[in-house]
PAFISE-109900 format. One line per 5 residues: number of its first residue (from 1); their letters; for each residue x, y, z of N, C-alpha, C, O. Coordinates in pm, whole numbers, always signed. Atoms other than C-alpha are relative to their C-alpha. Layout:
residues N
NUM = A = X:Y:Z:X:Y:Z:X:Y:Z:X:Y:Z; ... .
This chain:
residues 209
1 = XXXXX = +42:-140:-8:+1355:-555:-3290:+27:+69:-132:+134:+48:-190; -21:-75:+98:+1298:-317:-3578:-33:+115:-41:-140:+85:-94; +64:-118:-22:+1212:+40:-3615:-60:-42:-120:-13:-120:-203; +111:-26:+51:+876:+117:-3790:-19:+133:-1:+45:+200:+80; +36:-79:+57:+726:+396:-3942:-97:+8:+50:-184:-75:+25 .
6 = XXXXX = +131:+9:-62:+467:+530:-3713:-140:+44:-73:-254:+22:-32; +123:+12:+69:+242:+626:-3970:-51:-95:-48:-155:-71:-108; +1:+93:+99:+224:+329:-4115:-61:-133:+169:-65:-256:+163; +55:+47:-95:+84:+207:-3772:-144:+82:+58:-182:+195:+29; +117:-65:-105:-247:+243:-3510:+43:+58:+44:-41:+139:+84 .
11 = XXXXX = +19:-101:-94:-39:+456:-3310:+113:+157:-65:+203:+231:-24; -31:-152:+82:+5:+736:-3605:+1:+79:+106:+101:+89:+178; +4:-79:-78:-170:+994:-3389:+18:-1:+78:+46:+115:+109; -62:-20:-138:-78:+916:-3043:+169:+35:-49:+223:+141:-19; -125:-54:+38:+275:+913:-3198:+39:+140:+48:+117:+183:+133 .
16 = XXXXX = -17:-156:+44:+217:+1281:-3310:-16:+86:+88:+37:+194:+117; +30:-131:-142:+47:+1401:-3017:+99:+19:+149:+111:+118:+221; -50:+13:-153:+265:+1260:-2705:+131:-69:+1:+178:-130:+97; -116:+65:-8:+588:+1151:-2859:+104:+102:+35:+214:+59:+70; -69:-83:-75:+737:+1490:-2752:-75:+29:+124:-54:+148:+148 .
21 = XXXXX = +75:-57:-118:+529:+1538:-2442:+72:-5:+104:+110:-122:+114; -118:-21:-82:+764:+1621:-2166:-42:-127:+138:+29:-164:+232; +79:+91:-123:+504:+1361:-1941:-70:-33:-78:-160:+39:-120; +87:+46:+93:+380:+1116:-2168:-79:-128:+83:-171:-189:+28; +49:+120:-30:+297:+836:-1918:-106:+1:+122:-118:+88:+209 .
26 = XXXXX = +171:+14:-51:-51:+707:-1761:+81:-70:+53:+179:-134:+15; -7:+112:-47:-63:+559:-1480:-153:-80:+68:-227:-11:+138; +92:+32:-83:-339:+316:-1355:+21:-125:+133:+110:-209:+145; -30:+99:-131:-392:+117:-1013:-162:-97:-9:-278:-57:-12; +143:+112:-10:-656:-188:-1013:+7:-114:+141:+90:-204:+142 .
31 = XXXXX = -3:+136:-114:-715:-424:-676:-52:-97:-76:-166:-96:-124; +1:+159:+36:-670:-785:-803:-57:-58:+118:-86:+1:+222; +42:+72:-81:-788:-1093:-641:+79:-78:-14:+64:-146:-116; -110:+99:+40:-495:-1298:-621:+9:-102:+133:+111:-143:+189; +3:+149:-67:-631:-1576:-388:+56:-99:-80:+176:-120:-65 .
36 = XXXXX = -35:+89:+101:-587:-1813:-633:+173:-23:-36:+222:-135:-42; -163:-6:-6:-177:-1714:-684:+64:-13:+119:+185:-29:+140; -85:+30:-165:-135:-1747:-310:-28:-161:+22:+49:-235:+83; +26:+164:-30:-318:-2114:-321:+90:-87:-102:+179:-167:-73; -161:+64:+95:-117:-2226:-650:+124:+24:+57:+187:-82:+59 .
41 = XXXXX = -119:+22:-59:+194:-2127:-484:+51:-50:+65:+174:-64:+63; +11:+104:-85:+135:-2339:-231:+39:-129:-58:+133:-206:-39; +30:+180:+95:+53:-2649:-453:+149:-3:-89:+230:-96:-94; -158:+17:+145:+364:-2573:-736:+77:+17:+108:+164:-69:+117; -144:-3:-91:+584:-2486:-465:+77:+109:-67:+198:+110:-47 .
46 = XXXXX = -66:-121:+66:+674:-2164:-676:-34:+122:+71:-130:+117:+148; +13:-107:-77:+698:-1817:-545:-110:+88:-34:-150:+69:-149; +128:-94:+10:+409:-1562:-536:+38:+72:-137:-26:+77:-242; -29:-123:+108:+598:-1315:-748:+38:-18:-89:+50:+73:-171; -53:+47:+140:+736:-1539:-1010:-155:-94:-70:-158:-146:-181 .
51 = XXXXX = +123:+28:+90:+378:-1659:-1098:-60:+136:-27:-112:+156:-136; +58:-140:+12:+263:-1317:-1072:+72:+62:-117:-9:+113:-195; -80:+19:+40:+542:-1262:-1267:-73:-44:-201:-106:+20:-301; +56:+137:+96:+421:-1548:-1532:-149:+90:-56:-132:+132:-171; +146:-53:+23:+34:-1380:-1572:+63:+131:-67:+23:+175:-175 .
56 = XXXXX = -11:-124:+91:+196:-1075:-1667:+33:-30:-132:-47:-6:-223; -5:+47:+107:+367:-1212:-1930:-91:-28:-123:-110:+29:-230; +109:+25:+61:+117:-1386:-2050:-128:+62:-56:-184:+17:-156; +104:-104:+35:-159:-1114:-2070:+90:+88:-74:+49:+120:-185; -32:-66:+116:+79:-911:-2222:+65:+26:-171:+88:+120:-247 .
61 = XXXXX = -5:+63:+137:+161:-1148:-2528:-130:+7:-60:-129:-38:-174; +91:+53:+64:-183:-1148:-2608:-98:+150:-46:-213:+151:-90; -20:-118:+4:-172:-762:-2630:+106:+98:-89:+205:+157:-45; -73:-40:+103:-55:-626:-2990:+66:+119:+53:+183:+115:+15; -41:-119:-4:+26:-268:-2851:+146:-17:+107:+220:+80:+127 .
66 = XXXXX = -130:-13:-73:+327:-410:-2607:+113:-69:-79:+226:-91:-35; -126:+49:+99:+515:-561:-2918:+37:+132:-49:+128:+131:-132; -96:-169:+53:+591:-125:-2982:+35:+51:+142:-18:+37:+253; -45:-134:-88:+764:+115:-2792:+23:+114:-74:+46:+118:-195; -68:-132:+52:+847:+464:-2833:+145:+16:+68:+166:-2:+188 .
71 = XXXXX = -161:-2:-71:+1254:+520:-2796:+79:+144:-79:+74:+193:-192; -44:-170:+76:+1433:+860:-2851:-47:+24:-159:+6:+24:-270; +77:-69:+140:+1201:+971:-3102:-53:-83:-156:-70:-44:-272; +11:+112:+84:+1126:+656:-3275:-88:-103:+36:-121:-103:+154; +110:+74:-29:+865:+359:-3305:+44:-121:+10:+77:-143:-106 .
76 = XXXXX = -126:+98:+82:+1064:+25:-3304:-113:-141:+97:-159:-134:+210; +91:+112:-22:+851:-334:-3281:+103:-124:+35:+217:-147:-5; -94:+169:-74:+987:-677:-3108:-109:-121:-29:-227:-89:-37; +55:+46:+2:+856:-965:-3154:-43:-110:+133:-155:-160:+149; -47:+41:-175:+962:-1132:-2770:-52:+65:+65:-58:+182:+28 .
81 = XXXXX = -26:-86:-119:+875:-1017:-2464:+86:-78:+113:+101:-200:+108; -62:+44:-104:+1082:-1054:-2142:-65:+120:+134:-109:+235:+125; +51:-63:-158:+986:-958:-1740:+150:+28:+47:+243:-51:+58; -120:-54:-102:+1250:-752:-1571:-59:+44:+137:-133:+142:+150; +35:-37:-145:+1192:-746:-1195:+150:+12:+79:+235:-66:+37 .
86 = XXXXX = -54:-40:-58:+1435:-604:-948:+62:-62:+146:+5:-54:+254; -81:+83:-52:+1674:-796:-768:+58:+61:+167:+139:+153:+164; -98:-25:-130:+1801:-747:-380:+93:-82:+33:+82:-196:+79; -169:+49:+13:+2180:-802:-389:+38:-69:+115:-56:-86:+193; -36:+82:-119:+2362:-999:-119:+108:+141:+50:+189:+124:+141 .
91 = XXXXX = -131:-100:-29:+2592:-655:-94:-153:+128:+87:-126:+218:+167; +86:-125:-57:+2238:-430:+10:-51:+70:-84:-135:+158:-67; +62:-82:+86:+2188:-324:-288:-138:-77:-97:-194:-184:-70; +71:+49:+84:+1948:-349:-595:+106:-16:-179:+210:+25:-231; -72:+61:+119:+2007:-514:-924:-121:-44:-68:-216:-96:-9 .
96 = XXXXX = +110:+31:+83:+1785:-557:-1260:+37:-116:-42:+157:-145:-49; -35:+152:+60:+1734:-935:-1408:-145:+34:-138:-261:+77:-136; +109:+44:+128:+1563:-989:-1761:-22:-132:-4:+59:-224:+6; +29:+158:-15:+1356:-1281:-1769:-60:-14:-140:-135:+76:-176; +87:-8:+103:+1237:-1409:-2112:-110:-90:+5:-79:-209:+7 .
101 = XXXXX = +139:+27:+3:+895:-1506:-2107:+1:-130:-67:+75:-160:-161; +15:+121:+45:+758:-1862:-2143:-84:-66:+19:-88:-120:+130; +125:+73:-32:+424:-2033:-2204:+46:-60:+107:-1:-6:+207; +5:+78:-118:+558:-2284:-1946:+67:+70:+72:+172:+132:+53; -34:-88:-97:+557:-2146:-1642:+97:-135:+76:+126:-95:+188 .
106 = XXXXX = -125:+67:-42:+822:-2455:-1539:+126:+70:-74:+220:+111:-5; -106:-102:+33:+1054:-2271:-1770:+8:+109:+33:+123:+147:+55; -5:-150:+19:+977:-1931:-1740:+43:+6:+238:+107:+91:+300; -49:-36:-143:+1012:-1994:-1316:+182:-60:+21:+265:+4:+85; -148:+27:+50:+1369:-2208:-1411:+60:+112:+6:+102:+152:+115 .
111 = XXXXX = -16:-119:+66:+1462:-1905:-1585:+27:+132:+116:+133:+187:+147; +17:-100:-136:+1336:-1648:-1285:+82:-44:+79:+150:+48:+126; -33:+44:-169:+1486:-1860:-988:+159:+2:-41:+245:+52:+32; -199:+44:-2:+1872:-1963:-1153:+22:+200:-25:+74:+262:+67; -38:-146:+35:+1891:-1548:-1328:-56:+108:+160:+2:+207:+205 .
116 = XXXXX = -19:-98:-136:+1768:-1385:-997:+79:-46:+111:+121:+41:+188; -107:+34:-76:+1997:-1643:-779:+122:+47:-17:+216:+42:+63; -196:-49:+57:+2310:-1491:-984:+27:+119:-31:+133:+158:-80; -41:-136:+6:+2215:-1125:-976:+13:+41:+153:+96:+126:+182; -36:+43:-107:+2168:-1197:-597:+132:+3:+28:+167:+101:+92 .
121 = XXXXX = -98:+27:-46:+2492:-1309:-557:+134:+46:-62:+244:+56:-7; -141:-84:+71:+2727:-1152:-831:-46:+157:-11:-4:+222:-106; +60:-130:+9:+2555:-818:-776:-5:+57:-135:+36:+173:-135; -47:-40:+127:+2564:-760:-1146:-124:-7:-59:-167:-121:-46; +67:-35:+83:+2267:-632:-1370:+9:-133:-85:+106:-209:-83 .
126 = XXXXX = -41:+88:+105:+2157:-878:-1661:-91:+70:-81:-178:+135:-23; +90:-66:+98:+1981:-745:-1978:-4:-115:-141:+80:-193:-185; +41:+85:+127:+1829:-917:-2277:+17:+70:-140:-93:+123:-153; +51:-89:+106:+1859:-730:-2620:-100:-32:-74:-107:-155:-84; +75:+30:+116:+1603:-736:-2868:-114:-125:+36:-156:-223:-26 .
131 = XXXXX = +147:+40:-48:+1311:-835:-2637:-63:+121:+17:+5:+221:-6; +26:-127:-21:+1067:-569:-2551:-45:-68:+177:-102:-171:+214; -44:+34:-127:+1117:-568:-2182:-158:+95:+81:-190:+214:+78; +123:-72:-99:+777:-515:-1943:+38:-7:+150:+33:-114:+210; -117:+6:-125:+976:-392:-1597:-189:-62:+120:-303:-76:+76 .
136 = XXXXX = +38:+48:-100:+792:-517:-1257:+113:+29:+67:+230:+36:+31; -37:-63:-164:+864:-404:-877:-76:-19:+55:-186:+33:+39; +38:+19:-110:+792:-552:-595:+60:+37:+87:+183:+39:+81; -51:-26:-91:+823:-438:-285:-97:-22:+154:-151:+50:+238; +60:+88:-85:+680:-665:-66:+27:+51:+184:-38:-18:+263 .
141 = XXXXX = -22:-48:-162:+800:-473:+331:-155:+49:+33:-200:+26:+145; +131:+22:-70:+420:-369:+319:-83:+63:-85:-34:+118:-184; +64:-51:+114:+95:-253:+148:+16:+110:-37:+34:+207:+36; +5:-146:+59:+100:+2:-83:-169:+32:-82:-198:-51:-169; +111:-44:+98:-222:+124:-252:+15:+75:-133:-85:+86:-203 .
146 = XXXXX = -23:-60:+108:-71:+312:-532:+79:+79:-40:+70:+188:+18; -100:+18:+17:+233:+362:-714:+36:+56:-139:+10:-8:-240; -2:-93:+86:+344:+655:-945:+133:-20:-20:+190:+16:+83; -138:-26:+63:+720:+610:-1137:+41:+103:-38:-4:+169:-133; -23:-94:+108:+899:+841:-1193:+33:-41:-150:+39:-158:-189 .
151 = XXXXX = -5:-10:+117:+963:+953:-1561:+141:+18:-23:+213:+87:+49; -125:-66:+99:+1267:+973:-1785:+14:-78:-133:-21:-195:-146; -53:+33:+121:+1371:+915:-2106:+72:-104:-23:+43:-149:-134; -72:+162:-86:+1577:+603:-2004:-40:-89:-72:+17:-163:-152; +62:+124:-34:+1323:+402:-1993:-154:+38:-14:-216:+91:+78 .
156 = XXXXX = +147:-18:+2:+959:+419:-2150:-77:-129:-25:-169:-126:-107; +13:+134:+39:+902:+35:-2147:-120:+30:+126:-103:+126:+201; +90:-25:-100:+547:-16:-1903:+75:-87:+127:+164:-173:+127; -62:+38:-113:+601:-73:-1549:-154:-75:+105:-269:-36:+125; +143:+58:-89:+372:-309:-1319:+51:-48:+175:+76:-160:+219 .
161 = XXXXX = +20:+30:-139:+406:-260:-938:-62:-1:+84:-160:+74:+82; +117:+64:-102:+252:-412:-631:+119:+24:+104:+229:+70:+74; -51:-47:-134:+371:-391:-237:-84:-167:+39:-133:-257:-28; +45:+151:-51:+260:-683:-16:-215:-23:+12:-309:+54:+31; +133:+49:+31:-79:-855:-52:-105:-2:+130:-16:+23:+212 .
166 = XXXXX = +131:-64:-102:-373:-798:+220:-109:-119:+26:-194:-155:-56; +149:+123:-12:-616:-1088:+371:-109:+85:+34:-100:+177:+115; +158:-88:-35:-986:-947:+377:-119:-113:-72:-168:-134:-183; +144:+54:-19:-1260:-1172:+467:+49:-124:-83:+160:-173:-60; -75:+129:+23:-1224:-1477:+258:+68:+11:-193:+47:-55:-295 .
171 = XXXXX = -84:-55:+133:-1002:-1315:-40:+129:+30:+47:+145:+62:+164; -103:-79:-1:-649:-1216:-98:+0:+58:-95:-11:+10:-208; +36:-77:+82:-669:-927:-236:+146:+134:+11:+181:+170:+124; -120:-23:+57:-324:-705:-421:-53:+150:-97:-120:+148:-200; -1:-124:+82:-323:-318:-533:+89:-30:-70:+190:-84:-25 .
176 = XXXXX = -133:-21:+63:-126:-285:-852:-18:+115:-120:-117:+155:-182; +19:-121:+61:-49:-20:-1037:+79:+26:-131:+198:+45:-107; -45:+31:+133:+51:-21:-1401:+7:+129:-96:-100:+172:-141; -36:-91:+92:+184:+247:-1614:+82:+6:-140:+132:-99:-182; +5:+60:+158:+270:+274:-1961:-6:+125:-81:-72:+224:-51 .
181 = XXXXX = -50:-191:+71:+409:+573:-2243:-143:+11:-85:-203:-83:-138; +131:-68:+110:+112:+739:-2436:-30:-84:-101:-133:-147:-123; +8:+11:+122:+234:+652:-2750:-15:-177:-52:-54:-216:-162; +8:+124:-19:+255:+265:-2666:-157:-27:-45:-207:-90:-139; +194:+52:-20:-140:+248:-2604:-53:+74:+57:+12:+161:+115 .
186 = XXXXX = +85:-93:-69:-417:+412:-2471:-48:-32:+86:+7:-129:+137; -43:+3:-143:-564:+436:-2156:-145:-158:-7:-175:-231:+87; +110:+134:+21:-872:+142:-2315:+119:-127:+15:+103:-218:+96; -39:+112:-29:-583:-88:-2373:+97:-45:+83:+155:-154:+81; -21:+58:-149:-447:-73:-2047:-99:-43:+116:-79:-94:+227 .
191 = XXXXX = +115:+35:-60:-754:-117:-1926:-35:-163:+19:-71:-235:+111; +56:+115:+65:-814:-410:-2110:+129:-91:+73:+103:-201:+121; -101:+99:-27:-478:-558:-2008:+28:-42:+156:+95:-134:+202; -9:+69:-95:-538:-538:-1676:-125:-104:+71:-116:-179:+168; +98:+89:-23:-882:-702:-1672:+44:-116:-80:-16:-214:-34 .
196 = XXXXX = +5:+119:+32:-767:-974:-1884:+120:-43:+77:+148:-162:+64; -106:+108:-86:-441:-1031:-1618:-100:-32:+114:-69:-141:+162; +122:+90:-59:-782:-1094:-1377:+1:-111:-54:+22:-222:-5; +27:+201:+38:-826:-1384:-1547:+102:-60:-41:+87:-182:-32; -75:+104:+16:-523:-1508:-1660:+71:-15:+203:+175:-79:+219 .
201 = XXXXX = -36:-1:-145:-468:-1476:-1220:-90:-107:+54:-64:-192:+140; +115:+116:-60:-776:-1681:-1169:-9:-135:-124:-128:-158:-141; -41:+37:+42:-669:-1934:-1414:+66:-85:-40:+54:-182:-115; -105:+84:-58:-379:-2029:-1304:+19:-146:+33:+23:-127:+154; +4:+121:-86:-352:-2406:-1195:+112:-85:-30:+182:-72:-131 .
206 = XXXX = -74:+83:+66:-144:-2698:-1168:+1:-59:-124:+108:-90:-175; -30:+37:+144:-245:-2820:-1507:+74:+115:-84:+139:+80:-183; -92:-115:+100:-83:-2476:-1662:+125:-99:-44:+138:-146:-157; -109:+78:-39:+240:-2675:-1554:+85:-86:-123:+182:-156:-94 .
């Protein structure tokens, strides 16, 4: 990680316009078709949400505008990414896990299954430094259609949540709803990032492996 000089970047003017904006973040919701992640899960024997998981990743390495963030008043670039999804404790509670991202989705589910077994069970947060961290939330008890975060200063890293997945006719088909700070990107290349996790969803197969 290294702070940058936002002029000296594409996101000069968003910078300028929405890096004080008291509500700088978009959110959008797209229905996926994530037959295909329910039939691979089957076949790998891996979980829905840690390939789901995996596609994000992946679409969003291939997406220059999620190597920046904006952070108290600053532009600062990574060259990593890692998936933080949200852990249910063995005590009742919740707990965050950083996962660092990995062409192979045998590592990158490794990775997911031992670091969410041990926030599980030692109820204890884990964090990565000096990745740029793309959060995920699931909350799989039932469908949701669409899914607004709140805001704070905290935390302006994008956020990609879904609720449980929906059979209709001969599809499984997954609202998700993806939000993301101003100054990060605009509302084309979230657009773009969620039509190209369409296809890295349909994609998917045992040869990935």
């Amino acid at each position: 990680m290294k702070e940058i000089d936002p002029k000296e970047t594409s996101r000069a003017s968003a910078f300028e316009m929405w890096m004080s904006s008291p509500m700088p973040m978009v959110t959008m919701t797209k229905t996926f078709d994530v037959s295909n992640i329910v039939k691979q899960s089957r076949k790998m024997k891996i979980s829905f949400n840690s390939l789901l998981c995996w596609c994000i990743g992946k679409t969003a390495n291939q997406i220059d505008e999620f190597f920046i963030l904006p952070e108290h008043g600053k532009l600062f670039q990574y060259d990593k990414i890692a998936i933080n999804v949200i852990v249910n404790n063995k005590n009742g509670g919740i707990n965050s896990c950083d996962i660092p991202f990995s062409d192979s989705i045998q590592q990158f589910y490794s990775d997911y299954k031992r670091q969410t077994t041990q926030c599980h069970t030692e109820c204890k947060s884990t964090f990565i430094e000096d990745y740029m961290i793309v959060g995920t939330s699931a909350m799989i008890q039932t469908e949701i259609d669409s899914f607004v975060n709140q805001y704070t200063d905290k935390f302006s890293n994008p956020m990609v949540i879904w609720g449980k997945y929906r059979k209709q006719w001969f599809k499984t088909i997954l609202p998700i709803s993806f939000q993301f700070h101003h100054v990060q990107m605009d509302g084309g290349h979230a657009a773009n990032f969620l039509k190209l996790l369409q296809y890295e969803i349909n994609k998917i197969s045992r040869n990935s492996l």
